[in-house]
C-alpha positions, 0 to 999 in steps of 0.5 A, a space after each residue: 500500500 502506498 502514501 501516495 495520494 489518489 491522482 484520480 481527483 486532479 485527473 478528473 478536472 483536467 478532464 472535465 477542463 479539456 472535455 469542455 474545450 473539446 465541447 466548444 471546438 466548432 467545426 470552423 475551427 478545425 483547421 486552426 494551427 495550436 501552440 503544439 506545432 505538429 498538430 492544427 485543432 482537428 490533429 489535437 483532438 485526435 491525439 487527445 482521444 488517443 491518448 484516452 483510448 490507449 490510457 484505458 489499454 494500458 490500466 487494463 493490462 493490455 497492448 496498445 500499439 494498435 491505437 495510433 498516436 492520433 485517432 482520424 475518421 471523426 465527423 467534424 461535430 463528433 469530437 465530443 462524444 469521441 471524448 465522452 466514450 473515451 473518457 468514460 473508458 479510462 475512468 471505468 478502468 482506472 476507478 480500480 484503486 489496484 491499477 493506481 499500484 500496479 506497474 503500467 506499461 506505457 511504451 515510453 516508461 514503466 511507471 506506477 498507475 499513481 505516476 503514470 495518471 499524474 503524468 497524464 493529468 498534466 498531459 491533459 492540462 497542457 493540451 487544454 491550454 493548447 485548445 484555449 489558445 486554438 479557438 480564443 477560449 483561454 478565460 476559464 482554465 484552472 489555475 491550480 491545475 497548471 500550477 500542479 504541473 509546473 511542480 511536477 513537470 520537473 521531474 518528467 521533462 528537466 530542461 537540461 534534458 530537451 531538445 527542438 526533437 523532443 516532447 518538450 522543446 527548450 523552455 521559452 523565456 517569459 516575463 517573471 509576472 507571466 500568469 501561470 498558463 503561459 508560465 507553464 506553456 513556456 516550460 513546456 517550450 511552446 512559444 505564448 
């Protein structure tokens, strides 16, 4: 049994926050470039129900390498519900407190559910300000959310450790007053 704390509880509120970026995305506002250069609103929204499908695959236990690191195919107003049934997957599986202890298989790392959800949830944060940013709805994002990963993220992406190739390009300087969404899309390398 670990002290670790539940993650699922910050994991549901970057959910709910990304779901309602997700819910508000028109379709007019698909092709629209993101902060996350490699992928224009449509792409993003396919990554962030990859990332769900092949979340709810690896707490199962199960191969995920079938599910592609960016789902295509959805209708233009089908994105939502995509999100909903794919959420609704990855907390069914990881409403199980064993998968929070049990080792998870995520191809990149082998790393407790506790971490592995933790990473995730900061995952979600991130792409949530990337969709705000997309479609101009930056004013409701959770502070507390944001501040959690700029905490944390240290530990997962050192800046020492990151190169133009990488998940996270070098962190973008930004001034010391910045809010803390920008503070953390700089950290992240993305340019606010």
């Amino acid at each position: 049994m670990t002290t670790q704390p539940d993650p699922r509880p910050f994991f549901t509120r970057s959910l709910d926050q990304i779901g309602q970026q997700v819910a508000a995305v028109r379709p007019d506002e698909l092709s629209n470039r993101t902060p996350c250069t490699e992928y224009d609103v449509r792409a993003l929204l396919g990554h962030v129900v990859s990332v769900l499908r092949r979340l709810a695959l690896a707490g199962a236990g199960a191969d995920f390498s079938e599910v592609p690191g960016v789902i295509v195919g959805i209708d233009d107003d089908g994105w939502s519900d995509a999100f909903a049934r794919a959420r609704d997957e990855v907390e069914r599986v990881w409403a199980d407190d064993e998968v929070l202890d049990r080792t998870v298989d995520l191809r990149w790392a082998a790393l407790p559910g506790r971490t592995a959800l933790d990473a995730y949830t900061h995952e979600f944060t991130i792409h949530s300000w990337d969709l705000a940013r997309a479609t101009g709805l930056i004013a409701d994002l959770d502070p507390d959310l944001a501040a959690r990963a700029l905490e944390v993220l240290p530990a997962f992406a050192p800046p020492e450790q990151r190169s133009d190739k990488g998940t996270f390009g070098p962190v973008v300087p930004v001034p010391d007053d910045a809010d803390v969404y920008t503070r953390l899309a700089a950290y992240t390398g993305r340019h606010p």
